[in-house]
C-alpha positions in Angstrom: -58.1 220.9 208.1 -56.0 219.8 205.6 -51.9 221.6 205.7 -50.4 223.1 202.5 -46.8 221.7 201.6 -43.5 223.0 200.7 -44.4 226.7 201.1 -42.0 229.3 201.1 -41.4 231.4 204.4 -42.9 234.6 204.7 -40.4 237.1 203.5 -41.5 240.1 205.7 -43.6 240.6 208.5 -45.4 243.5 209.6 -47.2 242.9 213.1 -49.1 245.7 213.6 -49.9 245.7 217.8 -47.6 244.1 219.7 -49.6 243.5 222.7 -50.3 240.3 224.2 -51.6 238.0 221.1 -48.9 240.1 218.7 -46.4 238.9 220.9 -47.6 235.5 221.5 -48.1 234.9 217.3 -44.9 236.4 217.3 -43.0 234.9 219.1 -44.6 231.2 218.0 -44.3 232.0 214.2 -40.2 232.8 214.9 -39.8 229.5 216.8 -41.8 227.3 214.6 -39.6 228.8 211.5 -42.6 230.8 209.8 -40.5 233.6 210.0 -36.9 235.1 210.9 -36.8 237.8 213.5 -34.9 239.3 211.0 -37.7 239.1 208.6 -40.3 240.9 211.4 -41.4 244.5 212.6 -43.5 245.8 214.9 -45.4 248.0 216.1 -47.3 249.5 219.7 -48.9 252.4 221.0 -45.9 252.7 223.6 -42.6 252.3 223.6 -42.0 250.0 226.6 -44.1 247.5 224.4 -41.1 247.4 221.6 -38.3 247.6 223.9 -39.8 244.0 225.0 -40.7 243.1 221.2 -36.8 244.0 220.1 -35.1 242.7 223.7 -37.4 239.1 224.1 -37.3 238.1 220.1 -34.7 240.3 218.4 -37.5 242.2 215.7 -37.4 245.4 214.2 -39.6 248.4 215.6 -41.2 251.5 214.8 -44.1 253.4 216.4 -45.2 254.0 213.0 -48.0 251.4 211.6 -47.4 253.0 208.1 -43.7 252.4 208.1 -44.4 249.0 209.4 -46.7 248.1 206.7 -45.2 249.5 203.6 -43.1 246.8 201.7 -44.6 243.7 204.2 -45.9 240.6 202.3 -48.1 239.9 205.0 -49.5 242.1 207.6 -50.4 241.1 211.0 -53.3 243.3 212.5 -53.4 242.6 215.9 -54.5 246.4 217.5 -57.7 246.6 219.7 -60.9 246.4 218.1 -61.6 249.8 219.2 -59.1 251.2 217.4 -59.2 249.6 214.2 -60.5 252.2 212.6 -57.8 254.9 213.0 -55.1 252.1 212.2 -56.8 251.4 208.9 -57.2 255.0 208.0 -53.4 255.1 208.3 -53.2 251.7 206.5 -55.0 252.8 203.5 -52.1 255.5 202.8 -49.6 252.7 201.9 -51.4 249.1 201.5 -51.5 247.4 197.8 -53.3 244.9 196.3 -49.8 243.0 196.4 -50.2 242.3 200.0 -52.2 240.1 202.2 -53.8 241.6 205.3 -54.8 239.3 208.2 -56.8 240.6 211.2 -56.8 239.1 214.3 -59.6 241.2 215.7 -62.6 240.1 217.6 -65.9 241.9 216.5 -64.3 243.3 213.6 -65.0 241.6 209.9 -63.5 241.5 206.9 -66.4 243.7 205.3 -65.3 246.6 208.1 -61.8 246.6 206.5 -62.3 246.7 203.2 -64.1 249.4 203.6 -61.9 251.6 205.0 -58.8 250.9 202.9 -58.3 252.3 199.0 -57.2 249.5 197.4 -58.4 246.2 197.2 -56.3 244.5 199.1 -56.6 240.5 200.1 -58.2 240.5 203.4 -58.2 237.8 205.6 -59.9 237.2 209.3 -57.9 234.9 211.7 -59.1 234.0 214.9 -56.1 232.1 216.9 -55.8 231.4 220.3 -52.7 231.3 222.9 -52.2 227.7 223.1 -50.2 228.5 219.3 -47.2 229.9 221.8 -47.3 226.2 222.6 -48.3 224.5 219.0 -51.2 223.5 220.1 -53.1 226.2 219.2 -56.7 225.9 217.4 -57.1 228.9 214.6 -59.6 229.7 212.6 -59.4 231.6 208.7 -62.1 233.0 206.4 -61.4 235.3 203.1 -62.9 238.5 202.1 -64.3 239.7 199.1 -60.7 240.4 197.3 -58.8 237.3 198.6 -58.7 234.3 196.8 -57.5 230.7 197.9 -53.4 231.6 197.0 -54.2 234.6 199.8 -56.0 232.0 202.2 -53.4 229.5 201.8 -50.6 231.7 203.0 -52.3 232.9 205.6 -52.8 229.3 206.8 -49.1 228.6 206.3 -48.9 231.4 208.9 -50.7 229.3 211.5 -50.6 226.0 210.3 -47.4 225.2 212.5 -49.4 226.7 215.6 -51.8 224.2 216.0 -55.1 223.2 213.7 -56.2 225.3 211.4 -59.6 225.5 209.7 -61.6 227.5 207.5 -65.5 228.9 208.5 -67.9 230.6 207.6 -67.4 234.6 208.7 -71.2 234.9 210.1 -70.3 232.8 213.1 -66.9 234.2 214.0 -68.5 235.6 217.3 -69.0 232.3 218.4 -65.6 230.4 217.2 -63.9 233.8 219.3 -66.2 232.7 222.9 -64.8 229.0 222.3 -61.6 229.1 220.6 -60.0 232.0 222.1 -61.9 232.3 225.4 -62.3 229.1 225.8 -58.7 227.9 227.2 -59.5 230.7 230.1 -62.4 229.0 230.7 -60.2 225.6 231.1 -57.5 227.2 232.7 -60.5 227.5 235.7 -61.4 224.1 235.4 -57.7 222.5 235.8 -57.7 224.8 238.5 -60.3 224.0 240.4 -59.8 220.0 239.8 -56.4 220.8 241.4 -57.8 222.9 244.7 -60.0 219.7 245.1 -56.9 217.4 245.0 -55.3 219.6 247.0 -58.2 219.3 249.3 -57.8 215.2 249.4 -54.4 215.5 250.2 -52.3 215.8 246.8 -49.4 218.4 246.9 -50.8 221.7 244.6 -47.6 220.9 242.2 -48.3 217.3 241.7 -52.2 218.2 241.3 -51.9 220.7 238.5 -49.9 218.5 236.7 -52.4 215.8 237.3 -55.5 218.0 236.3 -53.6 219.7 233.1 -53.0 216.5 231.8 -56.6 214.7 232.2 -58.0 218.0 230.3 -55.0 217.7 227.5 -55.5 214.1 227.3 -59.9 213.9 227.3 -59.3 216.7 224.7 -56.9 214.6 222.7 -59.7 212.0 222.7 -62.1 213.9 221.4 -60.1 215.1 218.5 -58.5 211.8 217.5 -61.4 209.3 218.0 -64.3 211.6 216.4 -66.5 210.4 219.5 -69.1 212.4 220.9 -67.7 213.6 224.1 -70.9 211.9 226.2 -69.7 208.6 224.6 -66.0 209.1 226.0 -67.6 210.1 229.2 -69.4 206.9 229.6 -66.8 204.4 229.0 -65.1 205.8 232.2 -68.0 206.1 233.9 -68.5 202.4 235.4 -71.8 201.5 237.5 -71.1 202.2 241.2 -68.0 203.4 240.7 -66.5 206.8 242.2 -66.8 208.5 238.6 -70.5 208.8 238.8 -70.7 210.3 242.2 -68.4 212.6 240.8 -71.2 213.7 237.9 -74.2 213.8 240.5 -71.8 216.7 242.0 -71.1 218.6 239.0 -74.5 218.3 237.8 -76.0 219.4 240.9 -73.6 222.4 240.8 -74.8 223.6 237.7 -71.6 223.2 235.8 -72.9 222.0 232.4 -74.9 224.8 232.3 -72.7 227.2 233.8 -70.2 227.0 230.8 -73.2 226.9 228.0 -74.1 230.5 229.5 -70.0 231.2 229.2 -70.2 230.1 225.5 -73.4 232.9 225.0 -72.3 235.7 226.9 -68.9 235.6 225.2 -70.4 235.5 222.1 -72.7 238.3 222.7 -69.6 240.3 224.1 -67.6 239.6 221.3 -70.1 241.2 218.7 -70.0 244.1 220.5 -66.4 245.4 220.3 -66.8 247.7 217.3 -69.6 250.0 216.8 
């Protein structure tokens, strides 16, 4: 997960589906200095969708992907899967191999773009996550059959002040989507659900959440920085008799070990299935 150094901004930006994520990367490559506003446009199916983009971050906008795309060092693809393939068929009209695409898109790989697009243009999968808005994001890169490690670098300049970044294999993307980018919803329901139960004991909801948020944010600082096996971490607070165990005996009995490993494989499955 190593970061490159002293790399120059990106001189334009063309994000391509500025929906929820577009907005988010957005919005956290302009305040982590990737980018200018000045230096961005994008692009929605609607109009109401820019009016926030231009209003909320001070970007350029067009409805037009082609416009959008034409002259950009680096383009953003962050549409639906299910329409990725009318986007590229506009895309192929004005992409070069002098630009660097980077797809966002669940279920869709790198293979599926390049085939759709004339020129052999650097293609590069990205699968980031919301917590970037927050730079603590966790985003994952692999290259394509045209891009080469100058293309994979700059795309991980894009992200690298975001969070961690780190390169995989493209076979498993399905799986780093379910955990890395579902995942935090899946967390979101635990910290809520550890707060309800403080709640329940007495603690007010404000001071639980805060409570809950930053046990999860600190065991998952743990994990990263000591290199432990989570069961070792969970051990060392779990002391003989103590309340931490009766704790366990209820999650385990309620299934919740299990409960999230069938999370993890229907997300997975789900997220092969966007594109036909």
């Amino acid at each position: 997960m190593s970061k490159t150094t002293n790399s120059p901004r990106i001189h334009r930006l063309a994000v391509l589906g500025a929906g929820k994520m577009g907005l988010t990367l957005t919005r956290a490559m302009i305040g982590a200095g990737v980018v200018g506003p000045e230096s961005v446009i994008a692009t929605a199916r609607h109009q109401n969708r820019l009016d926030l983009a231009a209003s909320e971050l001070g970007v350029a906008t067009t409805l037009d992907n082609r416009e959008a795309a034409s002259g950009a060092d680096l383009v953003l693809l962050c549409v639906k899967p299910q329409v990725a393939a009318s986007v590229l068929e506009e895309l192929t009209e004005v992409l070069t191999e002098d630009q660097l695409l980077v797809s966002i898109l669940a279920s869709v790989s790198t293979a599926y773009i390049e085939q759709r697009l004339r020129e052999k243009v650097a293609v590069v999968r990205a699968m980031p996550n919301t917590p970037c808005l927050v730079g603590a994001g966790m985003t994952t890169l692999c290259s394509g059959r045209w891009a080469e490690q100058p293309q994979l670098d700059k795309a991980r300049r894009a992200f690298e002040h975001l969070g961690r970044v780190m390169s995989w294999d493209e076979r498993y993307f399905d799986a780093v989507t379910s955990v890395s980018a579902s995942g935090p919803a899946f967390i979101y329901m635990v910290i809520e659900a550890l707060a309800e139960g403080a709640v329940k004991v007495g603690l007010p909801r404000k001071v639980a959440t805060e409570l809950a948020a930053q046990a999860c944010l600190g065991a998952a600082k743990m994990v990263i920085e000591t290199q432990d096996h989570p069961a070792v971490l969970k051990d060392a607070v779990t002391t003989p008799a103590g309340c931490t165990i009766d704790g366990i005996l209820s999650l385990e009995e309620g299934g919740l070990r299990v409960t999230l490993i069938k999370a993890i494989v229907e997300a997975t499955r789900r997220a092969g299935e966007l594109v036909e």
